[in-house]
C-alpha positions as CSV (number, residue, x, y, z in Angstrom):
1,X,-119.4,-76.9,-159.8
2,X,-115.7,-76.7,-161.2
3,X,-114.3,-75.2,-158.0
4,X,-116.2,-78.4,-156.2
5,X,-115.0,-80.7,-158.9
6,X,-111.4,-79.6,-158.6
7,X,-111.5,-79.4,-154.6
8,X,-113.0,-82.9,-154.8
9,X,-109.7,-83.9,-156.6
10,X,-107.4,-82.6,-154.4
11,X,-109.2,-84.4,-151.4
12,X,-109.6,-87.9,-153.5
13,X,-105.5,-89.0,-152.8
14,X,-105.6,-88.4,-149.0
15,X,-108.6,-90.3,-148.8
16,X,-106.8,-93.1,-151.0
17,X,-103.9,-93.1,-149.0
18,X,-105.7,-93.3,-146.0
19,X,-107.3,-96.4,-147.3
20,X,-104.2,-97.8,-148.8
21,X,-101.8,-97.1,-145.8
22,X,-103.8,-96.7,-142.8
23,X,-107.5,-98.4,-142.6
24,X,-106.2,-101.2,-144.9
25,X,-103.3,-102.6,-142.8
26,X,-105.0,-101.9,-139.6
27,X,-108.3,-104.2,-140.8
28,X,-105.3,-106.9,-142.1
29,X,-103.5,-106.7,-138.5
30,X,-107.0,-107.2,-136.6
31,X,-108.2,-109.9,-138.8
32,X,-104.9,-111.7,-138.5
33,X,-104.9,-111.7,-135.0
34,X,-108.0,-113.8,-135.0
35,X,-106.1,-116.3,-137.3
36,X,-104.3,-119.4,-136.2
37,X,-100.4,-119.8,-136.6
38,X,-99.5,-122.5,-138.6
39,X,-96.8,-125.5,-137.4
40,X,-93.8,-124.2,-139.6
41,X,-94.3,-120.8,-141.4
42,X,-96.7,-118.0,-142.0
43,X,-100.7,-118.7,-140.7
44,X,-104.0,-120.5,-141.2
45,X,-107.2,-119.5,-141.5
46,X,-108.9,-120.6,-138.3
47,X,-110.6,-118.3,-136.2
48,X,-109.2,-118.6,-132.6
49,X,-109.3,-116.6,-130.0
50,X,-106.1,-118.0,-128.1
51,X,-104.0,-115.1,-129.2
52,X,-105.6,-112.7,-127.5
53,X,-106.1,-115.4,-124.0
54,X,-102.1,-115.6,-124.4
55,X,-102.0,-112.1,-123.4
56,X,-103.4,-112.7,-119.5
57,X,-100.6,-115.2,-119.4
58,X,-98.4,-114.6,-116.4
59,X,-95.4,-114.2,-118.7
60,X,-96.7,-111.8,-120.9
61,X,-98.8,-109.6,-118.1
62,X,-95.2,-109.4,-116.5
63,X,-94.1,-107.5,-119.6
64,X,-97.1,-105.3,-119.6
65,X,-96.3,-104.6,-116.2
66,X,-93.2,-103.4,-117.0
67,X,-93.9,-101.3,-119.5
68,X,-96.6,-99.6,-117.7
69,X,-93.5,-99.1,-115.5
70,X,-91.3,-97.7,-118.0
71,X,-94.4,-95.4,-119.0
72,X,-95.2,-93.7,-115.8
73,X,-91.9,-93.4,-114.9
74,X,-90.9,-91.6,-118.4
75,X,-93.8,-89.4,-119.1
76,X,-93.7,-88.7,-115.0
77,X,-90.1,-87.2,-116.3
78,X,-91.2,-85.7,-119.4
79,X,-94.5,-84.2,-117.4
80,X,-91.9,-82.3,-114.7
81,X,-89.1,-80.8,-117.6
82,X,-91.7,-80.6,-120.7
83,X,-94.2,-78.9,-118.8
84,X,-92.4,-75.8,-117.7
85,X,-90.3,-75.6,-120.8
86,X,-94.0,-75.6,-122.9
87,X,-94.9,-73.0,-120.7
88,X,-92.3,-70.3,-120.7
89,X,-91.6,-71.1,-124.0
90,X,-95.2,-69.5,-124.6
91,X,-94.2,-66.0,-123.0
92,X,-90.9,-65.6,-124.8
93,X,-91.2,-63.1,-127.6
94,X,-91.9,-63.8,-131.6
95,X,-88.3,-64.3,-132.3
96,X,-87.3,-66.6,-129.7
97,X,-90.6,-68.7,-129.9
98,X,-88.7,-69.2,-133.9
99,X,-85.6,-70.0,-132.4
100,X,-86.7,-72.5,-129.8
101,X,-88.7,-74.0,-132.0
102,X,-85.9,-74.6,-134.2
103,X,-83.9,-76.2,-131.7
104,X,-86.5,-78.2,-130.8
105,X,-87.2,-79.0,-134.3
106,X,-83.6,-80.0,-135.2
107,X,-83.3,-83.4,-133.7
108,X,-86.0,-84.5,-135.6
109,X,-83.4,-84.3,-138.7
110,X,-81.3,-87.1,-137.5
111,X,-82.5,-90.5,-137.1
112,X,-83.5,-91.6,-133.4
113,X,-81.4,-94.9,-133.9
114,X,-78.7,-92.6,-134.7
115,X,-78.8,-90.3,-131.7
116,X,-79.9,-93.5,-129.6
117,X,-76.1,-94.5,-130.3
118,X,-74.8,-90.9,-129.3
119,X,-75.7,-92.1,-125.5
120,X,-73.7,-95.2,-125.7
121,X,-70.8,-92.7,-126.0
122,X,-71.7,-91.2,-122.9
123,X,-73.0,-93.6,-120.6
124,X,-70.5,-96.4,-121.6
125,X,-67.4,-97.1,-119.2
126,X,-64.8,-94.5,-119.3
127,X,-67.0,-92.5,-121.5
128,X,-67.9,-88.7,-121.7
129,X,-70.0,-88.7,-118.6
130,X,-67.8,-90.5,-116.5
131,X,-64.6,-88.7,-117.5
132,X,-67.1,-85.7,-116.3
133,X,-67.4,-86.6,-113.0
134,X,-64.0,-87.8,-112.5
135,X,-62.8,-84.6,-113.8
136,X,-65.2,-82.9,-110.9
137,X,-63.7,-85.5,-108.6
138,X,-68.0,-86.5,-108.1
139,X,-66.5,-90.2,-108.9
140,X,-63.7,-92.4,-108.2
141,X,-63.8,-94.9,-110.8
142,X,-66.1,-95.2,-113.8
143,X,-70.0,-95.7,-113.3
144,X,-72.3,-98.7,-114.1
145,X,-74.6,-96.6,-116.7
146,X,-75.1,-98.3,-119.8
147,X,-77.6,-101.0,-119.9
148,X,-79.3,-100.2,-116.7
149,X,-82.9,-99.1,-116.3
150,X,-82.4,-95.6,-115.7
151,X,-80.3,-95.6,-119.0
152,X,-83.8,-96.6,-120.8
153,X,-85.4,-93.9,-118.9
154,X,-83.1,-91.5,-120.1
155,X,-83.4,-92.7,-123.4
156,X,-86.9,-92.6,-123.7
157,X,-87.2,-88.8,-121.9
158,X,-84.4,-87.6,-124.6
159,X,-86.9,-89.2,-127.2
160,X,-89.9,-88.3,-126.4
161,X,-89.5,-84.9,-124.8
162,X,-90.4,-82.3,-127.7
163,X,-94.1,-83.9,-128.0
164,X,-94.6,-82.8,-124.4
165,X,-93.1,-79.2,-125.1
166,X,-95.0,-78.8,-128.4
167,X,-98.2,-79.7,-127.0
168,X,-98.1,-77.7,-124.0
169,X,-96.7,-74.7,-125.8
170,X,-99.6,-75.2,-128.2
171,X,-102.2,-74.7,-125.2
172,X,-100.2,-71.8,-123.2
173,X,-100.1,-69.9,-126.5
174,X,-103.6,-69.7,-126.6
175,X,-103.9,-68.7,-122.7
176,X,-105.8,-65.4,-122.1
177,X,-103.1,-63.9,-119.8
178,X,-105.6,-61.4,-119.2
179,X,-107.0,-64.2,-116.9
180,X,-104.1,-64.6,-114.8
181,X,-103.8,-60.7,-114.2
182,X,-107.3,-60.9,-113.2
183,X,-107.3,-63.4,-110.5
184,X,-103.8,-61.9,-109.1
185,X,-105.4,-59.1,-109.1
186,X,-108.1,-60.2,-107.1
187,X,-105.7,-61.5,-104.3
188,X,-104.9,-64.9,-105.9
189,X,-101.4,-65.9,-105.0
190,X,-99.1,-67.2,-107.6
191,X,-99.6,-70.7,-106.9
192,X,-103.6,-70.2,-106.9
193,X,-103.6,-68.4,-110.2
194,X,-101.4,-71.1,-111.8
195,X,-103.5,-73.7,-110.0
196,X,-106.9,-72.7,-110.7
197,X,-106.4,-70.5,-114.3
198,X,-103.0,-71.8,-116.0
199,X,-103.5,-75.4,-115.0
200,X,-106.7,-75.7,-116.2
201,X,-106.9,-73.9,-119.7
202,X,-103.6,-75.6,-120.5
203,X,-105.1,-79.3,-119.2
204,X,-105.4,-80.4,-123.1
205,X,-102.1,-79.2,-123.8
206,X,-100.4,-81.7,-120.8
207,X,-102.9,-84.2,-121.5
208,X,-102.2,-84.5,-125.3
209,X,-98.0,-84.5,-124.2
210,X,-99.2,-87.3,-121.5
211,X,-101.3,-89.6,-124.5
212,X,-97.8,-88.7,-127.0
213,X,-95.3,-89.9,-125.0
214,X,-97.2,-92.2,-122.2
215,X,-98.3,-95.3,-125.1
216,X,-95.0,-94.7,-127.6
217,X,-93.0,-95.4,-124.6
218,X,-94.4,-99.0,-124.2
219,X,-93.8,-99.7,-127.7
220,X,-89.5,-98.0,-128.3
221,X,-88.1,-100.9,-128.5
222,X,-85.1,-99.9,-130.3
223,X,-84.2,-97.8,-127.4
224,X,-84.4,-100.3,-124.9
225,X,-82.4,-102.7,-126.3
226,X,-79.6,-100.1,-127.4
227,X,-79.5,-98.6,-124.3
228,X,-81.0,-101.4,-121.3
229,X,-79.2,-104.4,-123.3
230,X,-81.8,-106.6,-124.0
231,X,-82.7,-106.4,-120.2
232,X,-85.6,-104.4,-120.1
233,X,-88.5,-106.2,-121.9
234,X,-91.3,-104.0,-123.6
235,X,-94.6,-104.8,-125.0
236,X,-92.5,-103.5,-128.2
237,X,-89.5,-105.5,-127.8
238,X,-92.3,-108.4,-127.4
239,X,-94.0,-108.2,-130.4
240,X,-90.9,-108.1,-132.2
241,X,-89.7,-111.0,-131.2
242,X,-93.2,-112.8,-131.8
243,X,-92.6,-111.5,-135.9
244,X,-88.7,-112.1,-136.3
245,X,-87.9,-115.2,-134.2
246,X,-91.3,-117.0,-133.1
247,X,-92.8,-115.6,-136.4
248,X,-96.0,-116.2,-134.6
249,X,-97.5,-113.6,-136.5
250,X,-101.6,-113.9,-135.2
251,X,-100.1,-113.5,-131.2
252,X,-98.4,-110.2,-132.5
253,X,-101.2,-108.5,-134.3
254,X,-103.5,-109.4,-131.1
255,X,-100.5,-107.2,-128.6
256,X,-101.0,-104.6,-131.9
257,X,-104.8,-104.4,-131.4
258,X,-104.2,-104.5,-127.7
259,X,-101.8,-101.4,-127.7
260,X,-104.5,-100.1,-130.3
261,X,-107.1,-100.0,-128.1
262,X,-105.2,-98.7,-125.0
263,X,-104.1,-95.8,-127.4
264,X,-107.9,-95.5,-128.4
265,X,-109.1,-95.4,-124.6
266,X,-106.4,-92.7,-123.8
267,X,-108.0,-90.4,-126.5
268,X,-111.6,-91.2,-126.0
269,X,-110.9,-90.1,-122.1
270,X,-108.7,-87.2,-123.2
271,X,-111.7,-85.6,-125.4
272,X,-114.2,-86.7,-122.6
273,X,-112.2,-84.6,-120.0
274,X,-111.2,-81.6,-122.3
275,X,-114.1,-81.6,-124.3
276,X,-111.6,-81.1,-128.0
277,X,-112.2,-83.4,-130.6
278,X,-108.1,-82.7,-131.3
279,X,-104.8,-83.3,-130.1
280,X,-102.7,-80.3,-128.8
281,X,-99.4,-80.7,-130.9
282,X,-100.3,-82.0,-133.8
283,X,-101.6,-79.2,-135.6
């Protein structure tokens, strides 16, 4: 009974802050976007549902549009470089696995706003990169890089990448290699063993990278306006415009819910195709 009692107590402040922090501003954020915005400041509370009909709007289904752009194309990215990295960083011995992971981990110590800003330094005119190039003699004059989509792209690959490496490291270091032996042993070529073995038993692994940087990409909005100028719009930047300037508060807890229940899809068909009731990653 006292080691129940004491266990009990260790588990009674998670399950407060949970409450607290988590389930109670969630439940606030969907209940407010079934409220009415009121003519000057703040809300009222009249259940409407024209928040969430102000999504189809043609205006706001273009920014959706767009960021599902943004998202393919940056987790596409992320997919091709995390992927392989994940996956030979699994075979490397004990003490490099440390030290890669260290690298890895070490960005995480600065703030992404910060090293957001480090890019302006090199994609700007006359900056790192293009001094680079002209050094190489690659370029004649200085490049149009900052503020341009694939500036965003960039941005949102440099932020997003470790996720991808950590959960498909996380899968290929579970991998029975004793599996790929076996099916190159039994006159599978390279590609078919990694096809038909490594693929599969590390599916979670890519899956989990695609769900952690696929839906955080749509929402970064801090990196496209530092880095596309305000010219590439994001279901993020959105939202934060709806609670600084329009203060229309109900309209941007209904795009909350909305990203919340794309997120929710993405893991309810993640566990239905992998058959894990966890993320690979984040443990």
């Amino acid at each position: 009974m006292k080691k129940r009692s004491k266990l009990w107590l260790t588990v009674v402040p998670l399950y407060v802050f949970t409450l607290l922090f988590v389930l109670g501003p969630m439940i606030y954020m969907v209940v407010l976007s079934f409220q009415t915005r009121a003519e000057v400041w703040g809300v009222v509370n009249e259940f409407t549902l024209d928040n969430y009909k102000n999504i189809f709007h043609p205006v706001y289904l273009q920014t959706f549009a767009e960021s599902f752009k943004l998202a393919i194309t940056s987790t596409l990215f992320i997919v091709a470089i995390g992927y392989p990295f994940g996956y030979f960083m699994a075979k490397l011995s004990p003490v490099w696995k440390k030290r890669m992971m260290l690298l890895l981990m070490i960005p995480f110590w600065t703030s992404s706003l910060i090293r957001m800003y480090g890019w302006i330094i090199i994609f700007r005119a006359n900056g790192t990169l293009d001094k680079l190039l002209m050094g190489l003699g690659l370029t004649q004059s200085p490049l149009k890089l900052l503020y341009t989509y694939p500036a965003v792209v960039v941005g949102m690959v440099y932020a997003l990448l470790q996720f991808m490496i950590f959960a498909v490291y996380s899968s290929a270091e579970k991998l029975d290699w004793s599996l790929v032996e076996a099916a190159r042993d039994l006159g599978a070529s390279p590609w078919q063993a990694f096809r038909t073995v490594t693929l599969k038993l590390t599916l979670p692994g890519l899956l989990s990278g695609v769900i952690l940087t696929f839906i955080p990409s749509m929402g970064l909005f801090f990196i496209a306006d530092i880095l596309g100028g305000n010219k590439v719009v994001l279901v993020g930047s959105l939202i934060q415009d709806q609670l600084m300037k329009a203060h229309n508060w109900p309209f941007a807890a209904a795009l909350s819910v909305a990203l919340m229940i794309m997120t929710t899809l993405m893991i309810a068909l993640y566990k239905r195709v992998t058959h894990s009731e966890e993320l690979e990653g984040l443990l």
